[in-house]
N, C-alpha and C positions, 0 to 999 in steps of 0.2 A: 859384431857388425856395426859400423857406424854408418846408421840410416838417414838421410838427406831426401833424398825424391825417390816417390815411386808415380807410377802408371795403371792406369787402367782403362779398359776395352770392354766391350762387349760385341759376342762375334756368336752366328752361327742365328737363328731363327732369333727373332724379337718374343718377350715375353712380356706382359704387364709386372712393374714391380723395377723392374732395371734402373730406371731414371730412381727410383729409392734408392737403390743401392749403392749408385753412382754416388747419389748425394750421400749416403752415409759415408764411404769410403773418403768423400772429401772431405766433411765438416772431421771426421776422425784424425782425417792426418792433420789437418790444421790444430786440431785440439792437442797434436801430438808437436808441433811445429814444423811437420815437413812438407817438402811442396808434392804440389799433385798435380801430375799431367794426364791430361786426357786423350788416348789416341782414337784419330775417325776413323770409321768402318773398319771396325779388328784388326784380322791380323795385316790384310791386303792396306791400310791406313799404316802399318809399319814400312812395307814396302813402299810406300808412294811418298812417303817423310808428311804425313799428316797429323797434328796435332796441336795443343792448345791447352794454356797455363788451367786449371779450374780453381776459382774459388766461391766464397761465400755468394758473391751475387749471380753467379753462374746456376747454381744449383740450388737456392733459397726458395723458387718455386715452380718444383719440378716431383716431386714428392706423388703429386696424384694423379703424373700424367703416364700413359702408353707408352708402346715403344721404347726410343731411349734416343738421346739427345746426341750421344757418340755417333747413333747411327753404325751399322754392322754390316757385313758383307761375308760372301765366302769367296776366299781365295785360292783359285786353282796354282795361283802363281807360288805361294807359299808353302806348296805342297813339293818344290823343288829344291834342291839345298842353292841353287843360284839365289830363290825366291827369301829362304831365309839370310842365305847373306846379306842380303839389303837390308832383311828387317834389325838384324844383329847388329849391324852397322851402323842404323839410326835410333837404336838405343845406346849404343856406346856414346854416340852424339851428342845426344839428351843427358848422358849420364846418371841415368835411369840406377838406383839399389834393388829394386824390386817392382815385380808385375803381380795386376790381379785381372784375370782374366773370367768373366761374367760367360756363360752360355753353356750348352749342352756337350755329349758325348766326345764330338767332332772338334770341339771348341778345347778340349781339355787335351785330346789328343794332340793338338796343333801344341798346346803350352808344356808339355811332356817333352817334347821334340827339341822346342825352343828352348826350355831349363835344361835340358841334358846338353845340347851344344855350346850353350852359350856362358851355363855355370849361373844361372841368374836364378836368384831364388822369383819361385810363383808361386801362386796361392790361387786355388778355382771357386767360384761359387756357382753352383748350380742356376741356372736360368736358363727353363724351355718347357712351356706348357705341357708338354708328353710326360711330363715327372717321368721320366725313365731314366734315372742314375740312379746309381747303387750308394748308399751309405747317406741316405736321409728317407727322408719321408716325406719331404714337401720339396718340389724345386720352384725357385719363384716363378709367378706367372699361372702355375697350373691351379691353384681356387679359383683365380678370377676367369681363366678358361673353361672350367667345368658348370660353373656359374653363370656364363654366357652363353653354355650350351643349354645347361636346365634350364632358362627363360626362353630361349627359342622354341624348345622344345614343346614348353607349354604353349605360345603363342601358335607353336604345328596342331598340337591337339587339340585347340578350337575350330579348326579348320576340318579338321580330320572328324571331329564329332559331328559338326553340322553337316558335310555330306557324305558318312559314310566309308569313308577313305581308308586305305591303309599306308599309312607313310612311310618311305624307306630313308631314313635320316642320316647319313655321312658325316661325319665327324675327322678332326685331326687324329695323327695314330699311326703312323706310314708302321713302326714295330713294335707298339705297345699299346694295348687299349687300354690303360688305364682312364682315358677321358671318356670312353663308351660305358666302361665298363659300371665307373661311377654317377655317369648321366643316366646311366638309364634305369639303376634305383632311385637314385632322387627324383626324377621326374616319372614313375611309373610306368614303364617304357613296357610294352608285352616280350619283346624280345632284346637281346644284343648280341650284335657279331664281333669278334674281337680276334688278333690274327695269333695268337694263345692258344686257340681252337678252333679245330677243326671244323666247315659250314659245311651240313648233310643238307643241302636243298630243298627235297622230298619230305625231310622230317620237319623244316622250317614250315613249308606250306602246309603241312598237315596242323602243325604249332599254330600256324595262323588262324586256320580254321578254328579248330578247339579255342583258343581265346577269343574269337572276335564274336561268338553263338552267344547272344543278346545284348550286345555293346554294340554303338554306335559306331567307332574306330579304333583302329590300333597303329602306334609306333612301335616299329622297328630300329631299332640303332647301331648303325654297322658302322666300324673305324675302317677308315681309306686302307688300310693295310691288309684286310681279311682276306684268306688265303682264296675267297670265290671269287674275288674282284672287290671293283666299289660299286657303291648303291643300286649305280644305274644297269650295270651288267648284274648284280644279283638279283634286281629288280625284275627284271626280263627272264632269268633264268627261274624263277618263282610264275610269271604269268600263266605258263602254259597249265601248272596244275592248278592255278584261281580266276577259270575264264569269267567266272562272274563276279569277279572283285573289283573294285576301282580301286586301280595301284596311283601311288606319287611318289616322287624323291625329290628332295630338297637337300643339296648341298651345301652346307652352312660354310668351308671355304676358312676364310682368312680372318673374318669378324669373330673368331676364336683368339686370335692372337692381339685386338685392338680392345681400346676402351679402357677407361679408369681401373687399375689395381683394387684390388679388394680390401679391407683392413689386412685381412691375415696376409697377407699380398707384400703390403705395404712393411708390416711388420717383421715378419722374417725377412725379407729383402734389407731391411736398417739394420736388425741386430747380423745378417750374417758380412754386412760389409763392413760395420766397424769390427768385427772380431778379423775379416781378413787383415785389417790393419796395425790388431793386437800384433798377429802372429808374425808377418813381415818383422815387426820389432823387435820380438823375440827369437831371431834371425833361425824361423823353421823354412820350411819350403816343401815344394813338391804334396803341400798340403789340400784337401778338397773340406770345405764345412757344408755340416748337413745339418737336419733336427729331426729330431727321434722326440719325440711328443713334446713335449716345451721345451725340449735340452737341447741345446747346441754341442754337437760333435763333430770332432775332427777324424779324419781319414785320410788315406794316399789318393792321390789324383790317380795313379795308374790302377787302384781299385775302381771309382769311379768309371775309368775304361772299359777295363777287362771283365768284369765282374757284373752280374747282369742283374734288372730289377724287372720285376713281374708282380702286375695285379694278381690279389690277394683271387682265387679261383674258388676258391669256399662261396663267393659270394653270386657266383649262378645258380649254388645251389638254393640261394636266397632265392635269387630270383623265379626258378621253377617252382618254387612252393606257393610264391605268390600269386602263381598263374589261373585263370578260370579253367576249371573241369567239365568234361562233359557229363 
């Protein structure tokens, strides 16, 4: 394959770490001498013929910031084959050799669709704080997510100690708690609800009680996705058995998704863009990179799909042993 230009996007939720990636993918193709085009807002930025040369001074300092500079969207329009003939047509234009598409689940799924019609080799890298893709271990974004939540969380249980409280803490997670699940070891959390498992109400409020018999307060940490509801509806479904509790919920929201990249953030976000650049050149495709403890690994994008990733569940069992006894 004689490789000239490729492209890269980032589509689907914003992750911290992406603007790394971006930048790596570009400083690599130049290191490699091809050019790099940058398309805005994913895939819906193919349809609307949006894009822009990237080079060195574009991305020289972007390394440590949020979000991501492409800017991403989701497109219902691209979920039509009308929707991809546009975007088809305006990489034919560009004359595009190869794509690297930055995002989650949803984001891989759209670039499956796209490689298979369009014959264009792609290459996926993980990025979406839920780390829920199959075939790594870290997606970029998700430290410096979990890491955002365990500082919140501590600044909840100041609050929560000085008046007695018990916090009902929401977190990102709409199908995977992996971000609950590991916020609420690190931060000491009395409970977590994760949508993995099943919430027995009755048993939680009896939980509450047992933990909270000579402590000042307790957090709870429930991902938006848990099969009782969010926070606030399990909140309310918990009152009636702890009329003499002072309950709160705090929705932590979107400031999970903002804010400076973490090292290890920033890190695997560089090494897995430049290797999506390796591979391009070594005319693979339909490829997804992950990491499996400092290794970088390759796998199919249509695993990453298909193929399903779950927090590690041994680890509530951590969690109940940690709990106070009556």
């Amino acid at each position: 394959m004689n490789l000239k230009k490729i492209a890269v996007l980032t589509s689907g939720g914003d992750a911290p770490g992406m603007n790394a990636c971006i930048r790596a993918v570009v400083k690599a193709s130049l290191h490699f001498e091809l050019e790099c085009i940058g398309i805005y807002d994913g895939f819906q930025g193919l349809i609307d013929r949006k894009s822009c040369v990237l080079d060195y001074a574009v991305v020289n300092n972007v390394i440590q910031r949020g979000g991501t500079i492409l800017g991403t969207a989701r497109s219902q329009e691209f979920r039509t084959t009308e929707g991809r003939q546009k975007a088809i047509s305006y990489l034919k234009e560009l004359q595009v050799d190869g794509l690297i598409v930055i995002g989650g689940d949803g984001s891989f799924t759209g670039a499956k669709i796209l490689g298979d019609e369009y014959d264009l080799p792609i290459i996926g890298i993980p990025g979406t704080i839920d780390n829920d893709i199959y075939g790594t271990d870290h997606t970029i974004g998700y430290d410096t997510a979990l890491n955002t939540v365990v500082d919140a969380v501590d600044k909840i249980r100041d609050t929560a100690s000085s008046h007695h409280r018990v916090f009902f803490v929401e977190v990102m997670g709409r199908d995977s708690g992996f971000i609950a699940l590991n916020a609420a070891i690190a931060s000491g959390a009395e409970s977590v609800l994760i949508p993995e498992e099943l919430t027995d109400i009755p048993k939680l409020a009896e939980s509450i009680k047992t933990q909270n018999k000579g402590k000042r307060g307790s957090i709870i940490i429930i991902a938006e996705g848990d099969d009782a509801g969010d926070a606030v509806t399990i909140m309310n479904k918990v009152k009636p058995y702890l009329p003499d509790y002072d309950l709160r919920c705090t929705i932590l929201g979107h400031i999970q998704r903002g804010g400076n990249p973490s090292a290890y953030d920033r890190i695997i976000a560089t090494r897995m863009g430049a290797k999506a650049v390796e591979l391009l050149r070594e005319g693979m495709t339909d490829k997804m990179i992950g990491m499996q403890g400092d290794l970088i690994v390759i796998s199919s994008i249509e695993d990453g799909i298909k193929k399903e990733s779950s927090p590690d569940l041994s680890k509530l069992e951590l969690l109940a042993q940690l709990r106070t006894k009556k």
